[in-house]
C-alpha positions as CSV (number, residue, x, y, z in Angstrom):
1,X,107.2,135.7,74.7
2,X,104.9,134.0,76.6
3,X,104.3,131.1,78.8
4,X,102.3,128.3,77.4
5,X,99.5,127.0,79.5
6,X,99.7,123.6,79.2
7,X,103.4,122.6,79.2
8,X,105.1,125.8,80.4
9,X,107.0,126.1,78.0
10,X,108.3,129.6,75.9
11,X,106.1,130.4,73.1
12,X,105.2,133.5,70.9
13,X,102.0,135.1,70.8
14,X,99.6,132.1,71.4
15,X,97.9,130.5,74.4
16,X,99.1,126.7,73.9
17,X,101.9,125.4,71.8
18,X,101.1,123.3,68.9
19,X,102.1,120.1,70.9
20,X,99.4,121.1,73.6
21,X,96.8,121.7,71.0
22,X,97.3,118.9,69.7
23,X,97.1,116.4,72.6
24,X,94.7,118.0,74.8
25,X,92.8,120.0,72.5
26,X,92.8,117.6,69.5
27,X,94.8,120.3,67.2
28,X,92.3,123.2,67.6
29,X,92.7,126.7,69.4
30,X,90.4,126.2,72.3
31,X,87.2,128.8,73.5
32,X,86.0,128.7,76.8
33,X,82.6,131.2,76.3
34,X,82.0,130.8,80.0
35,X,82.5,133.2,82.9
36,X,83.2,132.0,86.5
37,X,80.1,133.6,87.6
38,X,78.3,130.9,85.4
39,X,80.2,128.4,86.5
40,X,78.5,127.8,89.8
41,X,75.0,127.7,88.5
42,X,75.7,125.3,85.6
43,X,77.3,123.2,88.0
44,X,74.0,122.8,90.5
45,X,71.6,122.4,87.4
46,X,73.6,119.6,86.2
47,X,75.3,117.9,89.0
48,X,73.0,115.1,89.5
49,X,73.6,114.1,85.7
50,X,77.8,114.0,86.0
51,X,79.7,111.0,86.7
52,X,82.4,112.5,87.9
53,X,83.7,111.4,91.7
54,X,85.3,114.0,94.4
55,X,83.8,116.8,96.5
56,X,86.0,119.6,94.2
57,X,84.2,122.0,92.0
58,X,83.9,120.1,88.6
59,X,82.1,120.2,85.1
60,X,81.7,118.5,82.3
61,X,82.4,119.7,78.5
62,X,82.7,119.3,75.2
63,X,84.8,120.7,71.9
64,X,81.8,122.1,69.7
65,X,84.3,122.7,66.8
66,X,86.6,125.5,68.6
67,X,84.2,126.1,71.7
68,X,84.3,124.0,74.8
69,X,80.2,123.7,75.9
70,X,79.0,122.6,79.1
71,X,77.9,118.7,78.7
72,X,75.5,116.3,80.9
73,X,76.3,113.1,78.4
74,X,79.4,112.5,76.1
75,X,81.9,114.7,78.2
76,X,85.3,114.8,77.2
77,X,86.9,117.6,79.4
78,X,86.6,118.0,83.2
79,X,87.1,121.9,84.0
80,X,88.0,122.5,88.0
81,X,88.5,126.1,88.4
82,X,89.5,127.7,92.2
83,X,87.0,126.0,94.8
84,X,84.2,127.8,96.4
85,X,84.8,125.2,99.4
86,X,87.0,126.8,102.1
87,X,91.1,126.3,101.8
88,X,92.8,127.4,104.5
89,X,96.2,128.4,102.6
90,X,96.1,130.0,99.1
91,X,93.0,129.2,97.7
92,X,93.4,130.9,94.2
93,X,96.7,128.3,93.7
94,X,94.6,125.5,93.4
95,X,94.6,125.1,89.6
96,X,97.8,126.1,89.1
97,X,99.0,123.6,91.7
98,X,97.3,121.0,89.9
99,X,98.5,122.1,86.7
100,X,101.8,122.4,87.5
101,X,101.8,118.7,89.6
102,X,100.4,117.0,87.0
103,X,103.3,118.4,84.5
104,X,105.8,117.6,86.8
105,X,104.8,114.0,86.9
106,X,104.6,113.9,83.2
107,X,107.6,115.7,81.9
108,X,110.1,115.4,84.4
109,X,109.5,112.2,85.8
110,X,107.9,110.2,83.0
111,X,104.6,109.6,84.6
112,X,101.6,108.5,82.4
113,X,99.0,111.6,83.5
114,X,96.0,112.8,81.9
115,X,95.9,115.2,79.3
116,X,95.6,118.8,81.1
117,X,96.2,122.5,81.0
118,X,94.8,126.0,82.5
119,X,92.4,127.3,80.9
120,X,90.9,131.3,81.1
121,X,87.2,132.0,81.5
122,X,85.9,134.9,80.1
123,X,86.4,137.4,82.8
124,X,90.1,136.3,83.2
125,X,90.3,133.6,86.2
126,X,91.7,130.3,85.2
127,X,90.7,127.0,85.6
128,X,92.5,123.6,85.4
129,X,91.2,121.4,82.5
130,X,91.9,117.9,82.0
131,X,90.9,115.4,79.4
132,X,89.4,112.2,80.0
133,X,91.3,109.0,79.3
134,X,88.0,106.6,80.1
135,X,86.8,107.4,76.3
136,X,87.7,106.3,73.2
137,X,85.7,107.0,69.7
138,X,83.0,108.2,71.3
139,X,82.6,105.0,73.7
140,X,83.7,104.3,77.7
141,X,86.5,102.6,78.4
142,X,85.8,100.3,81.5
143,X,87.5,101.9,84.8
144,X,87.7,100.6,88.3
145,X,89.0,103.0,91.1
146,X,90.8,100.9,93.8
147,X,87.7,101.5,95.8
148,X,85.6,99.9,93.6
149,X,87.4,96.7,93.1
150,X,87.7,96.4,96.9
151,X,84.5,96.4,97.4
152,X,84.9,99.4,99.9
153,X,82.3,101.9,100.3
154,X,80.6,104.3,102.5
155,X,78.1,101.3,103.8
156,X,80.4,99.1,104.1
157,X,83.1,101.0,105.6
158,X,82.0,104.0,106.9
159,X,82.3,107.8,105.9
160,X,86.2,107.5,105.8
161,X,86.3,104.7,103.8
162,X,88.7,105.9,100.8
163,X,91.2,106.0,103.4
164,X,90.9,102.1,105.0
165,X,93.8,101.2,103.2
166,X,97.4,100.8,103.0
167,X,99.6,101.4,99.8
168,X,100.7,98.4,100.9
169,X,97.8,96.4,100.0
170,X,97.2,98.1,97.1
171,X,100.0,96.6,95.6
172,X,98.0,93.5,96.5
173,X,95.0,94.3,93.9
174,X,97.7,95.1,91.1
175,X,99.4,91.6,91.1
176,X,95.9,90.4,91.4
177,X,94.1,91.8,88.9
178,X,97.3,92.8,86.3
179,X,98.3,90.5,84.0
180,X,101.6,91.8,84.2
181,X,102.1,92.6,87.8
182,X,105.6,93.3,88.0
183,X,105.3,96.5,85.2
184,X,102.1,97.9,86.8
185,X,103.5,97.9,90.5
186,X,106.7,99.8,89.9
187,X,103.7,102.6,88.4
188,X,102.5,102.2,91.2
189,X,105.3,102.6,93.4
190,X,106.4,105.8,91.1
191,X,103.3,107.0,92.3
192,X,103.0,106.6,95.7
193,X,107.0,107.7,95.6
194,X,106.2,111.1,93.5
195,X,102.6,111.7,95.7
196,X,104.8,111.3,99.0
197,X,108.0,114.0,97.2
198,X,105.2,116.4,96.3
199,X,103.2,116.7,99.4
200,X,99.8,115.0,98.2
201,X,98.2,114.5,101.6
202,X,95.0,113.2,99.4
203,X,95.7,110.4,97.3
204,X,93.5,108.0,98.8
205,X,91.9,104.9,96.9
206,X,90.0,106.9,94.3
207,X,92.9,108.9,93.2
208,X,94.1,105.3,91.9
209,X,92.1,103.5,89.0
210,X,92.7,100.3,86.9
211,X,91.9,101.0,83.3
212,X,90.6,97.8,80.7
213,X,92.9,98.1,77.3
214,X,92.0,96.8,74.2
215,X,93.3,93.2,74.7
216,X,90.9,93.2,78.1
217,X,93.4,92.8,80.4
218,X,93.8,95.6,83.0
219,X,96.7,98.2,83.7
220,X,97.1,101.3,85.8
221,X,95.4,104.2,84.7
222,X,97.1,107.3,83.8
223,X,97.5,109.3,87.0
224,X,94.7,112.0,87.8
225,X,94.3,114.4,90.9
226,X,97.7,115.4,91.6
227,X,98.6,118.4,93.5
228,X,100.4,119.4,96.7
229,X,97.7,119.8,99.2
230,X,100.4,120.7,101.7
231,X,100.4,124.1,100.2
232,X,97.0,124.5,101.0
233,X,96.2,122.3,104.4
234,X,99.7,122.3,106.4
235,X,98.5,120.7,109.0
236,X,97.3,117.7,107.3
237,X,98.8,114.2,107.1
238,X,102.1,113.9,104.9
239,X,100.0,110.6,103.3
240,X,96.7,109.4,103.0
241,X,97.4,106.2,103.7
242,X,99.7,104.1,105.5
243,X,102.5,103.2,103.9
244,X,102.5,99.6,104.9
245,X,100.7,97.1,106.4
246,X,100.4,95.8,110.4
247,X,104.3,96.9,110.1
248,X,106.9,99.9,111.0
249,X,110.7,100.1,110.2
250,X,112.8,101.6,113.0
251,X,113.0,105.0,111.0
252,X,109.0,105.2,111.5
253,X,109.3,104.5,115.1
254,X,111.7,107.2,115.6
255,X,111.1,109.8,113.8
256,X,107.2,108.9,112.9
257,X,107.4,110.1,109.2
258,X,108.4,108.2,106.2
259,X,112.1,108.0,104.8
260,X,114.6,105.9,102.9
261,X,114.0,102.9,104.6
262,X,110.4,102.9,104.6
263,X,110.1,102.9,100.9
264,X,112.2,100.4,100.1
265,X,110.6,98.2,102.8
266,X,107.3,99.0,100.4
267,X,109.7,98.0,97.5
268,X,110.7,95.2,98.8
269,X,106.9,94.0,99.5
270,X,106.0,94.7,96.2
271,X,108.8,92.4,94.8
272,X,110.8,95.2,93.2
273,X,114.7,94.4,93.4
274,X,116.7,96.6,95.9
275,X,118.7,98.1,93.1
276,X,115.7,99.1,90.9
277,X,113.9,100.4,94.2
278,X,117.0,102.5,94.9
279,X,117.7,104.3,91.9
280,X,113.7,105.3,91.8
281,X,113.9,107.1,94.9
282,X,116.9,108.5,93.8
283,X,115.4,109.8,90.8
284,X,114.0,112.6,93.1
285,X,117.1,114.4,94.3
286,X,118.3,113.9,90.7
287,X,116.1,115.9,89.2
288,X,116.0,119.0,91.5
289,X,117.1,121.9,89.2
290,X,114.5,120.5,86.5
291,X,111.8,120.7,89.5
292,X,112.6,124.5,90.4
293,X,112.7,125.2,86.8
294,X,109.1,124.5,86.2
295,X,108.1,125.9,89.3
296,X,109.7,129.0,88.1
297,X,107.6,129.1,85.4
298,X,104.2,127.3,86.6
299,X,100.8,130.4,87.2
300,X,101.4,130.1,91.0
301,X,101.3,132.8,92.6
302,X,104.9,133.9,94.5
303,X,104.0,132.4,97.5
304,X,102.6,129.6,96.6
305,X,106.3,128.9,94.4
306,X,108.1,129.2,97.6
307,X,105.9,126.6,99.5
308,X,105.7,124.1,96.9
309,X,109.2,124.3,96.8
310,X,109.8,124.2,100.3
311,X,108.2,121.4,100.5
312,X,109.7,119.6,97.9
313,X,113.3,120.0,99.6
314,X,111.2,118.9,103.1
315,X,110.5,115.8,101.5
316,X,113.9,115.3,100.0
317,X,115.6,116.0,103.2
318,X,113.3,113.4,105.0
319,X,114.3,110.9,102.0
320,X,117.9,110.8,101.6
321,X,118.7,111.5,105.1
């Protein structure tokens, strides 16, 4: 038996389970003829051509029948293998923390994500892989990051600017810009909720994107970047952003970290009834076992286990009491 590497599940003899070929790989048995070694020079001869955003490691590629190829145009795969930038914790956990973040969104707590899975080069190290939702038939989809649509940029703003926000007032831009508000802010809100649970100290306003659908209205995206940077920066800030807006509940004033009340004080700003804003919180604690079940079974190493779990039960104890 063996573990598959996209949904972690059980499987004999293979690499992904026919599910996972399917939907990331479009039904085919993927090759990556690439060796990490390469990876770092294809990167700087092509950077300058790649669209993609974020100061991580990234390529683009392509399926060439069963071969993923390095791409400058038509890319339909991002590959992100273990960052040459320094990491202060656990660097070689970083795809597998991604991996297994994005997985968690998606299977235990019904998240729209990208398309992703680890992926092996040819001298053994794995990447993450994700597939790109911003193409469709061989065209781009129109995307707006919440940067974008704010108008909020370096110039305008200053090196920090994907921070100058609040999740607050991101709610804002969804009822503005969705046609139906009230579905795409509780996404939201699951979001936020499920970066805050799993320790992602990065999701700023480019981790959060509005995505045109074929009627031309506009929705949330499916989500993209998730991982527990906690694991890897301890030290860092437990959000990226403020929760709220020019306000503070008592909890926040006492005990300067987010709980209970804060979020459904974010609820409650977004218009989401108290009962509904309840039981999503609650969701978390709920689904505990499932959560150190696929932990259990993710690629990180046995340290890196114990602190993403650790800090799971951090942020549950900070949440419920």
């Amino acid at each position: 038996m063996s573990v598959c590497l996209g949904c972690l599940k059980q499987i004999e003899n293979k690499v992904y389970c026919n599910a996972c070929q399917r939907n990331v790989f479009n039904g085919k048995s993927p090759t990556l003829y690439l060796k990490k070694s390469e990876f770092q020079s294809i990167r700087y001869q092509k950077i300058d051509h790649f669209s993609i955003s974020g100061v991580q490691d990234k390529i683009s590629l392509k399926l060439s029948g069963k071969d993923l190829i390095s791409t400058t145009g038509e890319g339909e795969y991002i590959l992100k293998p273990v960052p040459s930038i320094n990491v202060e914790q656990l660097q070689f956990d970083v795809p597998a923390n991604e991996h297994l973040t994005m997985q968690i969104a998606k299977q235990i707590f019904k998240i729209q994500t990208a398309e992703n899975a680890l992926i092996n080069f040819q001298d053994g190290e794995s990447a993450y892989i994700t597939k790109r939702f911003d193409r469709y038939d061989g065209h781009k989809i129109h995307q707006e990051d919440f940067c974008q649509i704010g108008g909020i940029s370096p110039e305008t703003n200053g090196p920090n600017f994907k921070y100058e926000s609040s999740y607050h007032e991101m709610g804002e831009i969804i009822k503005k810009h969705c046609v139906a508000p009230k579905i795409e802010i509780e996404k939201l809100y699951k979001l936020v909720l499920f970066n805050y649970m799993f320790g992602n100290g990065d999701a700023h306003q480019k981790n959060f994107s509005l995505i045109e659908t074929i009627n031309g209205d506009f929705v949330l995206s499916p989500a993209y970047d998730l991982l527990n940077t906690n694991i890897h920066f301890p030290e860092e800030s437990r959000m990226a952003l403020d929760l709220l807006k020019h306000f503070e509940t008592e909890h926040y004033k006492i005990n300067a970290f987010y709980g209970f009340e804060d979020f459904m004080k974010l609820g409650e700003f977004y218009g989401i009834k108290s009962n509904r804003n309840k039981k999503m919180i609650l969701e978390f604690p709920a689904q505990r076992e499932k959560v150190e079940k696929l932990i259990s079974r993710s690629f990180l190493s046995q340290e890196g286990r114990k602190k993403y779990l650790e800090i799971f039960l951090d942020r549950l104890k900070a949440m419920i009491e």
